[in-house]
C-alpha positions in Angstrom: 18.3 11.2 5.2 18.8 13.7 8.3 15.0 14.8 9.0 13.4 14.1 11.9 10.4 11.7 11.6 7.3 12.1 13.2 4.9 11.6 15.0 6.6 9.8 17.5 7.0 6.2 17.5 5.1 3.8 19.9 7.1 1.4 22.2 6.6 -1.5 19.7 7.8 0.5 16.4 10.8 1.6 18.2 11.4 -2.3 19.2 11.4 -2.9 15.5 13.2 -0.2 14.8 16.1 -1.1 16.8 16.2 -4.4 15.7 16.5 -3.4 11.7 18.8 -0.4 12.6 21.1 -2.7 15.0 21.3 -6.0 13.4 21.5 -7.5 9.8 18.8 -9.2 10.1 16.2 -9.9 7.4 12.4 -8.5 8.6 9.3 -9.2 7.5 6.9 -6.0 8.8 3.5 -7.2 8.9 0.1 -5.9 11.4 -3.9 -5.2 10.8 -4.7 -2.3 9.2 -4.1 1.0 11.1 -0.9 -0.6 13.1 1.5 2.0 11.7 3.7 0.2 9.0 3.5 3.2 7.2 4.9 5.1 9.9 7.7 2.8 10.9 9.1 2.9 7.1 9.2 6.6 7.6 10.7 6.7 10.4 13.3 4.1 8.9 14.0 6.4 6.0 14.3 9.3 7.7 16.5 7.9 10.3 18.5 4.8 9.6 22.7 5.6 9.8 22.5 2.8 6.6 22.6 3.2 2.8 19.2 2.3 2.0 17.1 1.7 -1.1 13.3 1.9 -1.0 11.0 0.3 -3.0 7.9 -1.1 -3.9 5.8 -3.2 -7.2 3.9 -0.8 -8.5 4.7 3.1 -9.5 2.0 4.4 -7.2 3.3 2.5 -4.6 7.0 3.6 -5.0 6.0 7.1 -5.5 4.2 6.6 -2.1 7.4 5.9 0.0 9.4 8.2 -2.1 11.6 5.0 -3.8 11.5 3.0 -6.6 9.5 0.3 -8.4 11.4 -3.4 -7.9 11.7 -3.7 -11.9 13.2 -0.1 -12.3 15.9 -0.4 -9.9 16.7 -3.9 -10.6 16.7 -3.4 -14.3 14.4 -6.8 -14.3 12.3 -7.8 -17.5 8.6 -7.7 -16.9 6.8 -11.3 -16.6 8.2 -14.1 -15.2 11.9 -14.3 -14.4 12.0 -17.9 -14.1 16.4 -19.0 -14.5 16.8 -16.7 -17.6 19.8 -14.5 -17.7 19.5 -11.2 -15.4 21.5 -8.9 -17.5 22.9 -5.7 -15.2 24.5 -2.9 -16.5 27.7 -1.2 -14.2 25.5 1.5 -13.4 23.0 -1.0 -12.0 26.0 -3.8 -10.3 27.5 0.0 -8.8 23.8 0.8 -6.9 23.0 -2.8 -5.7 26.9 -3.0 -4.3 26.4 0.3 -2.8 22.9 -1.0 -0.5 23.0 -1.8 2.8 19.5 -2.4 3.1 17.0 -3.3 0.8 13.5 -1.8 1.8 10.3 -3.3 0.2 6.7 -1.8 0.7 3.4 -3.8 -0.6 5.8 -6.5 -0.3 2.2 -8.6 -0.3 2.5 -8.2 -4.1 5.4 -9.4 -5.2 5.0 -12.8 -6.5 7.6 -16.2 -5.4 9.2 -15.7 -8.9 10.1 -11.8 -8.5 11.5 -12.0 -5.0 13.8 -14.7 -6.2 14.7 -12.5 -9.1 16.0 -9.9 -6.2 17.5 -12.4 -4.5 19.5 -13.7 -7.7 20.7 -9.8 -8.8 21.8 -8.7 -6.0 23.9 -12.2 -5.4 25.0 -11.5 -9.2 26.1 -7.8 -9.3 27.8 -8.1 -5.4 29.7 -11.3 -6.4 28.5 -13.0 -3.6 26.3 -16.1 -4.8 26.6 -18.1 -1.9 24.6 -15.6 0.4 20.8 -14.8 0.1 20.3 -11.8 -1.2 24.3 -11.3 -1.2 24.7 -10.1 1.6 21.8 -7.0 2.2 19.2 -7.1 4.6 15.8 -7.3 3.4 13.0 -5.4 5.2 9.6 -6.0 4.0 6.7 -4.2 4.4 3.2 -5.5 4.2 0.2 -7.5 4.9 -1.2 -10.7 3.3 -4.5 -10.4 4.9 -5.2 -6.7 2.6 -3.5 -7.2 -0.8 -2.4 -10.2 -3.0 0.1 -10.4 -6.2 -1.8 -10.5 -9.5 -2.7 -14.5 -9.9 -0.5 -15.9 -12.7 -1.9 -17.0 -16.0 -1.4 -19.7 -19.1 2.5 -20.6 -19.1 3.6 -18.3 -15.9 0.8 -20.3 -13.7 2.4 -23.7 -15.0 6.1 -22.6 -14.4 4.7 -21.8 -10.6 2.9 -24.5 -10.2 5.7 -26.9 -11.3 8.3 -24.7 -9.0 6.6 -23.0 -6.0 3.8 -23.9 -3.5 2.2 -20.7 -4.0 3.2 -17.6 -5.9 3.2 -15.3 -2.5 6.3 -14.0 -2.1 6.8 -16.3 1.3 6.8 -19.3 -0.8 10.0 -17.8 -3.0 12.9 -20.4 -2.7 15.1 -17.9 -1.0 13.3 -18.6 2.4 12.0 -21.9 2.0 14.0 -25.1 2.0 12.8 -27.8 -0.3 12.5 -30.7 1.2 11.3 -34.7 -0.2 10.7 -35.2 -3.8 7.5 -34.4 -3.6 8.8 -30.7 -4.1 6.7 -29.6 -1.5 8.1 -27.1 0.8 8.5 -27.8 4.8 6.4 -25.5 6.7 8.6 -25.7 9.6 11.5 -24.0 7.2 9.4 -20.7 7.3 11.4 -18.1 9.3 14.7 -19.6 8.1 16.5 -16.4 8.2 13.6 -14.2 8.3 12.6 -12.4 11.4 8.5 -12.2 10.8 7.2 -9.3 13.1 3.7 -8.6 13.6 2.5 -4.6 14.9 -0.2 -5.3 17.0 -1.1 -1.9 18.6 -3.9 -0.8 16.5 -3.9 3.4 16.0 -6.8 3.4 13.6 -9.5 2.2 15.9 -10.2 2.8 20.0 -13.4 0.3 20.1 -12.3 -3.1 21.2 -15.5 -4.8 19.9 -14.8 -3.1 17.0 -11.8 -4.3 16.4 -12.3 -7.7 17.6 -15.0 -7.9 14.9 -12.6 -6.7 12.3 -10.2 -9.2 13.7 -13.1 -11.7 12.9 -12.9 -10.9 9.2 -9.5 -10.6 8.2 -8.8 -13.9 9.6 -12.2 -15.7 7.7 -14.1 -16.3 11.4 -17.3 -14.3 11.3 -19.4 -15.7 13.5 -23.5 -15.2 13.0 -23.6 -13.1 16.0 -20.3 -10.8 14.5 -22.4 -11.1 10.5 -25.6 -9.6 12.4 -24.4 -7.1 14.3 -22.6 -5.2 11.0 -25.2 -5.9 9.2 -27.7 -4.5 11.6 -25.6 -1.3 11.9 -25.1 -1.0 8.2 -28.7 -1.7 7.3 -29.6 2.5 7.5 -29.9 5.1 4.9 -26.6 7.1 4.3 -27.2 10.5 5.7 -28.0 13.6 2.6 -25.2 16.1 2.4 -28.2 18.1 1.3 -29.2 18.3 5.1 -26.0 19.7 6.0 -24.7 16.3 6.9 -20.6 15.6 7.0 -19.5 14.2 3.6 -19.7 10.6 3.2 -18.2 8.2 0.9 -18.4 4.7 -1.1 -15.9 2.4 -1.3 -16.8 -0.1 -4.1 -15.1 -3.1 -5.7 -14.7 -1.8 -9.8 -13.5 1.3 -11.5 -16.4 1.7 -13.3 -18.9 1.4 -10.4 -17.1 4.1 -9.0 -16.5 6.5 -12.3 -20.1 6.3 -12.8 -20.3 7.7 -9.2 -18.8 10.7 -9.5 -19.9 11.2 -12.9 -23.1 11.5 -12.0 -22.8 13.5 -8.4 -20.5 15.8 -10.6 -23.0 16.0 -13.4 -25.8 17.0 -11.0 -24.4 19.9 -9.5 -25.5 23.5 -10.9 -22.3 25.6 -12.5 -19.4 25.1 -14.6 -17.4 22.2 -14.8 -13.6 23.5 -15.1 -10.5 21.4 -15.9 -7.2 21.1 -14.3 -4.6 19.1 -16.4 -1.8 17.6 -14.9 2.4 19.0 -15.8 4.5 15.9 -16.5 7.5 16.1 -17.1 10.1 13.6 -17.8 9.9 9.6 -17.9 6.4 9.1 -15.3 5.8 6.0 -17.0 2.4 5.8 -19.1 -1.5 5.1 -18.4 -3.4 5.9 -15.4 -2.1 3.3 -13.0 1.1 5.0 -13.0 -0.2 8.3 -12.0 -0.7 9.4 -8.7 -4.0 11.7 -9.8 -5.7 12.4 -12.5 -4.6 14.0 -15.7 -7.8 15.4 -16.0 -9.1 16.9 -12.7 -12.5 17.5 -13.7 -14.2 19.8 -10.9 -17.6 21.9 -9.9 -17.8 24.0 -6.7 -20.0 21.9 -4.8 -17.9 18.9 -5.4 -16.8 16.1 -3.0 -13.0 15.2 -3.0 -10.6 13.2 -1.0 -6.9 14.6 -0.3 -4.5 12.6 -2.3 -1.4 14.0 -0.1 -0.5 15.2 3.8 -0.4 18.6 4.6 2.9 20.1 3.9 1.9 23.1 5.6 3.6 25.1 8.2 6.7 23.9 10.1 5.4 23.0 14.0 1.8 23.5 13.1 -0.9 20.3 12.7 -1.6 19.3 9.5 -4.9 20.3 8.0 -5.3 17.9 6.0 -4.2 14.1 5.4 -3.8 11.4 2.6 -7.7 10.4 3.1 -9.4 13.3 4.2 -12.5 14.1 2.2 -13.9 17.8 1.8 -15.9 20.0 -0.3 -14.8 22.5 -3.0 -15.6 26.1 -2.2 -13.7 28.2 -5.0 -12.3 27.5 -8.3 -9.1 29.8 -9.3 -6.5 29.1 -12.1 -4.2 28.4 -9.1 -5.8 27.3 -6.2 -9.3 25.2 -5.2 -10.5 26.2 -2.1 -11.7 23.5 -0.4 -13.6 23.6 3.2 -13.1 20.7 5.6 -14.6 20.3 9.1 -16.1 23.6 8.4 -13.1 25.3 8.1 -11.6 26.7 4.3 -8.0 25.9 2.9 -7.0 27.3 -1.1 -5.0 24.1 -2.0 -2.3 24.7 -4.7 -0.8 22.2 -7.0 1.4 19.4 -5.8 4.6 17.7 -7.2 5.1 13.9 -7.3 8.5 12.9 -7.7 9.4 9.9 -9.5 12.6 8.8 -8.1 15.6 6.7 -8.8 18.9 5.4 -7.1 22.5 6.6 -8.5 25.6 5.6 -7.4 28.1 8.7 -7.0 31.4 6.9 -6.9 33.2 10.0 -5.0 31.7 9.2 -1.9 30.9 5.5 -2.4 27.3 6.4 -1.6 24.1 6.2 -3.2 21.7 9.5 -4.1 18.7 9.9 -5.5 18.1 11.7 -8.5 14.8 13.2 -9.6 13.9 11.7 -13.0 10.0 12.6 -13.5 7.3 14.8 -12.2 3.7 15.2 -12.1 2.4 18.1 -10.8 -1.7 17.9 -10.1 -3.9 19.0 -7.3 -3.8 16.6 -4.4 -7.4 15.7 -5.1 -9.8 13.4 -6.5 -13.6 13.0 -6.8 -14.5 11.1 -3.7 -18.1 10.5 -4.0 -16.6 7.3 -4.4 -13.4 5.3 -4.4 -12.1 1.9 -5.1 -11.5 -0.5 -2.1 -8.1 -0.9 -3.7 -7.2 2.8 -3.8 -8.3 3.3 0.0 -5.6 1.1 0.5 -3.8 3.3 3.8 -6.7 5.8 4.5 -8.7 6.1 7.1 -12.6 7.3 7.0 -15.0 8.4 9.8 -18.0 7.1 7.9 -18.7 5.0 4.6 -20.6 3.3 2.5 -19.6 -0.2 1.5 -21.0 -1.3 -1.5 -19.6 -4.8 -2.5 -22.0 -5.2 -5.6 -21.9 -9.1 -6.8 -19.4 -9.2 -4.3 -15.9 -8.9 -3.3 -13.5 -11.4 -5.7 -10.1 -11.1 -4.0 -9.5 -12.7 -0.8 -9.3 -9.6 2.0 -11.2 -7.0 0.1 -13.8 -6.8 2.7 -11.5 -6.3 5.5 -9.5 -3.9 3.8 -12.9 -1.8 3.2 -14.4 -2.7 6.7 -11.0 -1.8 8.1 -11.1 1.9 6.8 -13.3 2.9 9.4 -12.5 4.8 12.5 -15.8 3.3 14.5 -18.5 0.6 13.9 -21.2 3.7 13.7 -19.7 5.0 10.8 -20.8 1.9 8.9 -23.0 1.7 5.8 -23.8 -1.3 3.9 -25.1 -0.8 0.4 -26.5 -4.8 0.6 -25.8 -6.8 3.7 -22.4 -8.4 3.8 -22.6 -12.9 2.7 -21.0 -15.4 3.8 -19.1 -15.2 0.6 -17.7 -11.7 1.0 -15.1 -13.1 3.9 -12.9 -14.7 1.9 -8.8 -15.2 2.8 -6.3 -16.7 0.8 -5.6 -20.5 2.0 -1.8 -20.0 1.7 -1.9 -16.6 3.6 -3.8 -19.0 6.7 -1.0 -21.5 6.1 1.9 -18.8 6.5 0.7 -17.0 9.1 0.0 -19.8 11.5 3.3 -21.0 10.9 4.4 -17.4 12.0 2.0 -17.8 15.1 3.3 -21.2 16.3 6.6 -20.2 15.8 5.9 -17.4 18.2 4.4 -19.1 20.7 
């Protein structure tokens, strides 16, 4: 795509790098939180020499990395795929021929039965049934440890339990050989054309007992001397912006935990409540999952926001904000909200989100991207609280954790845990249970299959 990426790569990214620019190999990009696979994608968009297509499960998630959602570009019915027909239009056979490499992000949420469905197109539309994935190399972004696919249900979680070990996308039939007739797949068949790279150069945190401790959770092995020393440091009373004291935020499991947050920090600032409504224009898809902010801003000066994009600002100068950063608003004007951060005052204007999607253009045998959508919003949201799932990437100074009943999917501690920059900037609503660690039995399987292999 010609622009320059930064910031600079470290030694291990450009590794990678060079192994998915130089080879056909397929990769699976994996790390903890804060390695930089977010960086490394960028890098690869902005700088591979190959025709790539970049996409991801969900719309938020595509719109993230600039691509498309799996079922868009693929032209693939929602639900379970299963054997039935995949029926491709020559629009759609023209774009998957045209792909040299197939880029997934969140690849953590694609189920077994959807990553054969890619495998099965693009084997369809290039003519070339014989080879996985006929013929494109699959790079894969994601972690297992952070964020599962959406459990199956009624006849979908019979079909996968009759077909699949699991429904993570590892256990899809592409890479695993089925061996016996048991139907059980062969652990030692993981890695069967699929290079499985781990970053391990954390950026996010400097603290090495920090990170060790963190370490300790995502992998289920929290120790009573690792439980007691977070809880210890989360057992204090969250500082009172009222005093002057940095904004701080909560990360909670459920929507409405978190709407009745802000609702009622919002509602008990003095002054006017004013409304920014979101542009859209063309097909963005429909309900709030699919939009990137919200339709209705609803702000008060006073209020506590999180940045919902990077600075675009000034050519060669640092951003002054990132995805994550959390500020007050200042100023309210029709087209700008001032907003002060680390004592210092920027007037944010509207952003555009652009929905994307591939398009063949047969003169120069290439694919383009056309715009098809856009949203156009302030890059902010009410951030006296967020969902675990929606700090998903961001990166916090200080939080509270408020786990409520307690966290129901298998890594949403760690994924909340791992936002933070240092241990001291810990806050525990309640203090964390045994219970709360939970990780996914077939992610532990996987993964030390990955570990032996490596060793």
């Amino acid at each position: 795509m010609g622009r320059m990426s930064t910031p600079a790569l470290s030694t291990e990214q450009d590794a990678l790098f060079r192994l998915i620019e130089d080879t056909r190999e397929h990769v699976f990009v994996t790390g903890r939180a804060g390695t930089g696979k977010s960086t490394l994608l960028q890098h690869l968009a902005w700088n591979t020499s190959k025709q790539i297509a970049v996409c991801a499960p969900t719309g938020v998630a595509a719109l993230n990395v600039e691509g498309q959602t799996i079922h868009s570009l693929f032209r693939l019915p929602i639900g379970l795929i299963a054997n039935g027909p995949i029926d491709q239009s020559d629009a759609t056979r023209k774009i998957l021929n045209a792909i040299d490499t197939l880029v997934i992000d969140e690849i953590s949420m694609v189920n077994a039965d959807l990553m054969d469905g890619i495998d099965r197109s693009l084997r369809q539309a290039r003519g070339r049934r014989a080879e996985p994935f006929g013929g494109v190399q699959v790079v894969m972004f994601g972690d297992p440890y952070q964020l599962a696919p959406v459990p199956p249900r009624g006849d979908e979680l019979r079909y996968i339990d009759d077909h699949y070990r699991s429904f993570w996308f590892f256990d899809a039939k592409v890479w695993v050989g089925e061996v016996g007739g048991d139907g059980l797949m062969d652990v030692g068949s993981y890695g069967a054309g699929l290079n499985i790279r781990e970053l391990v150069d954390i950026h996010r945190q400097s603290d090495p007992a920090f990170k060790a401790m963190l370490n300790a959770v995502r992998y289920g092995r929290v120790t009573a001397d690792i439980a007691q020393i977070l809880n210890d440091t989360g057992a204090r009373t969250p500082p009172d912006p009222a005093d002057g004291e940095h904004p701080i935020i909560t990360l909670a499991t459920r929507n409405d935990i978190v709407n009745s947050i802000n609702r009622r920090h919002l509602a008990e600032l003095v002054g006017r409540e004013q409304t920014a409504n979101a542009e859209i224009n063309g097909d963005f898809g429909r309900g709030d999952a699919s939009y990137p902010a919200d339709v209705e801003l609803k702000l008060k000066i006073g209020a506590q926001v999180m940045f919902l994009r990077n600075d675009t600002g000034t050519f060669g100068e640092p951003p002054r904000w990132v995805n994550g950063t959390i500020g007050t608003v200042t100023r309210i004007a029709g087209d700008s909200v001032r907003v002060e951060v680390d004592g210092e005052e920027h007037d944010v204007e509207p952003a555009v989100w652009e929905r994307f999607r591939y398009a063949y253009d047969p003169g120069s045998k290439a694919l383009s991207r056309e715009i098809v959508a856009e949203f156009t919003q302030f890059p902010l949201r009410l951030a006296w609280a967020v969902t675990i799932h929606k700090s998903q990437g961001k990166t916090y100074d200080r939080a509270i954790v408020d786990l409520g009943s307690g966290a129901f999917a298998p890594g949403q501690t760690y994924v909340a845990l791992s936002r933070l920059t240092a241990l001291d900037g810990l806050y525990l609503s309640r203090p964390l249970r045994p219970s709360d660690i939970r990780v996914d039995p077939d992610v532990q399987r996987f993964m030390a299959g990955v570990r032996a292999a490596a060793s």
